[in-house]
N, C-alpha and C positions, 0 to 999 in steps of 0.2 A: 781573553775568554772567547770572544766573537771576532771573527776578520772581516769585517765586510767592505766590499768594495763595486766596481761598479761590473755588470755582465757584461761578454763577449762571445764569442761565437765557440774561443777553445771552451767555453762551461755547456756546451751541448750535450755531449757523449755521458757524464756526469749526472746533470740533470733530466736530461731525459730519463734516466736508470732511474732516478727519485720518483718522480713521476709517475712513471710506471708500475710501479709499485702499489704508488697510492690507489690512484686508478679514479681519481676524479675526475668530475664531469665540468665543473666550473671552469670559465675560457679563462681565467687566469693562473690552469694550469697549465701552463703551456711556454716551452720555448719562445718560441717567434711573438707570442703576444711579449712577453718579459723581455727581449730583445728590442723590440718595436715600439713600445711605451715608455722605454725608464726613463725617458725626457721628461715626462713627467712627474713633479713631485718627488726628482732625485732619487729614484730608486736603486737602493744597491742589494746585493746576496752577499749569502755564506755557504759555505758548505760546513756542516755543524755536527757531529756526529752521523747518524744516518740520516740525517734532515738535511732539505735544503728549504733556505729561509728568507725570504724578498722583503725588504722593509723600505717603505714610502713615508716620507716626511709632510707634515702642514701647519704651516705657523713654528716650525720646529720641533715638534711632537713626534715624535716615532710612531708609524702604524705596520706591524707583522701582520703581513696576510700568513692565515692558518696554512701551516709548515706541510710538506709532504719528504715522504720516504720512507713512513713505515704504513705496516695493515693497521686498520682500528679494529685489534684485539683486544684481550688481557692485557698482555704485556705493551704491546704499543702504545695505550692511554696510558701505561704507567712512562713511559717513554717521553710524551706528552707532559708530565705532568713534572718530569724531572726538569723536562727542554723550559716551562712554562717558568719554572722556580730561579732558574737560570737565567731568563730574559730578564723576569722582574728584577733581580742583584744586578744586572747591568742596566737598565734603563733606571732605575733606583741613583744610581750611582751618579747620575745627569740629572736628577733631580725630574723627573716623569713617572708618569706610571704607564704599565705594560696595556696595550691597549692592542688586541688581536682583530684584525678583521676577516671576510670572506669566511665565516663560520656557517655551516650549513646547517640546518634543522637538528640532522640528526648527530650532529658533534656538540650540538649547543645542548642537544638533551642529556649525553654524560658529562660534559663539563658542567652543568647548572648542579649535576647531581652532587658533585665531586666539592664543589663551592661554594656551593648554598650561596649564602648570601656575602661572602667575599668577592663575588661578580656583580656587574651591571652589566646588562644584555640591550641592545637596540638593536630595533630589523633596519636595515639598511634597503631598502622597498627600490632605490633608483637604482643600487646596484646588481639583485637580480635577475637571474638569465632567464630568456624563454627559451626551456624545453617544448618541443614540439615531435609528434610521431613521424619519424623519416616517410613511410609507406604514406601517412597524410600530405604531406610536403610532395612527394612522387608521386600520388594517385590524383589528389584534388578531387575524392567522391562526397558525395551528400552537397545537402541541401548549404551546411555552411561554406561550404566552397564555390555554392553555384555565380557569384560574385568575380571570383577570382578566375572562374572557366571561359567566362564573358569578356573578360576585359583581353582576358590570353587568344580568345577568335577573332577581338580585333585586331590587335597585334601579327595574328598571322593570315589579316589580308591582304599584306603585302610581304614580299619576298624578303624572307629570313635565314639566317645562318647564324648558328651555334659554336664555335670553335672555341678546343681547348687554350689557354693561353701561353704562347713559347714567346722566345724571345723577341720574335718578330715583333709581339702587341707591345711588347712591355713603355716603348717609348710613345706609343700613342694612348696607352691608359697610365702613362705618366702625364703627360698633355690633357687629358680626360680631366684627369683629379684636380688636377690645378685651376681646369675653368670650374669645377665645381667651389672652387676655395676662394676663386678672386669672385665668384657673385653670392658668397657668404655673407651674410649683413654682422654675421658676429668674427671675422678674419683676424682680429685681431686679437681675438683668447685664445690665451695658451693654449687649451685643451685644442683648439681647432689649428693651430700653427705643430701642435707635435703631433695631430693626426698625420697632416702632411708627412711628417718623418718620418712615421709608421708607413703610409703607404708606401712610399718612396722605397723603402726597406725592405718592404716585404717583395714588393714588385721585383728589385735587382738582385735580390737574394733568395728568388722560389725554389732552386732545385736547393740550392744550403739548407733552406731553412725545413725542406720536405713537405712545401705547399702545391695545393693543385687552385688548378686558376681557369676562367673559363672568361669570353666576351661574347657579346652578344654584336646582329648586326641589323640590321632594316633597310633594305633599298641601299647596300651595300657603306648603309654610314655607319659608326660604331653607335652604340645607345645604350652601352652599359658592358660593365665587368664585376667579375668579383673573385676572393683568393678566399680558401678555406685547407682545411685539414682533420684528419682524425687524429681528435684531442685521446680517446684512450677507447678502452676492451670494446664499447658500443655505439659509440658517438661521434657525430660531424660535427665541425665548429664552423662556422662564414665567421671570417675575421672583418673580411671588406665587401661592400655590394654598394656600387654606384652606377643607376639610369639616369636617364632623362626622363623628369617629371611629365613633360608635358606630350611625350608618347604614351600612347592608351597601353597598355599592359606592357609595357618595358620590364619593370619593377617583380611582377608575378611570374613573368616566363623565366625571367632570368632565375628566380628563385626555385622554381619549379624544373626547368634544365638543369642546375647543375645540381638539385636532389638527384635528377634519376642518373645522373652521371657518374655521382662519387658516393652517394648515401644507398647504394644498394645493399641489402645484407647485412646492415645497421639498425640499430634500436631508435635512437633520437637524433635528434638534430639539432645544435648550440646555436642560434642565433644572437645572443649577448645579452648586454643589457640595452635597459632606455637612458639612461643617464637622468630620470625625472624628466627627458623633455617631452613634451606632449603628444606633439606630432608624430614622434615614435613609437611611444606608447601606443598611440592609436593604433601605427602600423602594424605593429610588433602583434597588439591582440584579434588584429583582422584576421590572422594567419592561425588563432584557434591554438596556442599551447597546446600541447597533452599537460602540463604544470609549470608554474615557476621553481625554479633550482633559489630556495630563498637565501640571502646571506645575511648574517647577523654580526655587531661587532662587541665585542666584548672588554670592558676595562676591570682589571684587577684591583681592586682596594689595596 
């Protein structure tokens, strides 16, 4: 019924096509993130009638993040709703129940409609994304910005340089991430040991995987980089952004350079999630969302 097995680079052309389609905003539509993560939690695909379908394991539990490759019409919720009856007959059959995640607000309101009370619905709050207005990210006007204006005119009291990323950086923001990883106080969680993989990945594989990439420099030392792309019809995604904490506006220029660099002419801008951890959180809401992109996970009775 289902083939699933693990991604590669030949399921681009494929998925991407899925994707597009959809046209969702969430970073875990996306090639290079599903390339770049399925270290973790085992993740494997299918390609499934018009859907393509990623499933994450914990504790042994199957989790489908919410499928793409059709419109949310008529017919596509009906689609959905075939695809959904399907999974449950096979995760049934392992003795589980179908548990969906990365469900957004407004998929969760014709699924609940469609369910009633044959679902349970959780907001999944650490997973996510901050939506943020590109032109805010590029401009930095008003008064909630004036923060981030100040920290960015220290930063360019001394002599700076912006460059895109080729391959010339790639081995010194390889060099970069790894001192960022060996003075981790948490190095040895998975989730921070398959980041590593992910950057690694993304880094050797920008022009593959259709990333754009930028470093920053100060007094000709590096003090940050970062890799993003446009996830779909409106939207920039930052997959990676690492400075150095302890330069005054490292962190804001870098974020604000490679807005006005690649987010022109774009509606939002995907910064991720926090993963619940705090100090991101906090980061994450200095920067003023335009909204959170919510995700909810859903278990079928």
């Amino acid at each position: 019924m289902f083939d699933f097995r693990k991604i590669s680079f030949e399921d681009k052309e494929w998925i991407t096509k899925c994707l597009a389609v959809s046209d969702f905003r969430g970073a875990e539509y996306c090639f290079a993130n599903n390339m770049a993560w399925q270290r973790l939690n085992d993740t494997v695909i299918t390609h499934h009638g018009d859907f393509y379908i990623s499933c994450s394991f914990e504790d042994g539990q199957p989790y489908f993040t919410f499928p793409a490759g059709v419109k949310i019409d008529v017919e596509g919720k009906e689609k959905y709703i075939r695809l959904f009856d399907e999974l449950k007959e096979y995760v049934s059959a392992q003795g589980k129940p179908l548990i969906v995640s990365s469900v957004t607000d407004d998929n969760l309101s014709w699924i609940k409609e469609y369910y009633g009370d044959k679902i349970i619905c959780e907001y999944d709050r650490d997973s996510s994304d901050y939506i943020y207005n590109a032109s805010d990210l590029i401009e930095l006007k008003g008064k909630k910005y004036h923060g981030k204006r100040n920290h960015i005119k220290r930063f360019m009291d001394e002599p700076w340089e912006y460059r895109e990323l080729t391959d010339k950086e790639i081995d010194s923001c390889i060099e970069f991430s790894a001192e960022f990883y060996n003075k981790n106080d948490n190095a040895d969680d998975p989730s921070a040991v398959v980041e590593q993989y992910a950057i690694d990945l993304f880094l050797t594989n920008m022009d593959r995987l259709g990333l754009k990439g930028a470093v920053l420099y100060r007094n000709d030392k590096m003090t940050g980089f970062t890799v993003g792309e446009q996830i779909n019809s409106d939207t920039f995604v930052v997959h990676i952004e690492k400075a150095l904490a302890d330069v005054q506006g490292a962190y804001p220029m870098l974020c604000n350079q490679f807005a006005s660099h690649n987010a022109k002419g774009l509606s939002f801008i995907n910064r991720e999630e926090d993963l619940g951890i705090e100090g991101l959180r906090k980061s994450k809401l200095s920067y003023n969302p335009a909204f959170l992109l919510n995700k909810n996970v859903i278990t079928f009775r």
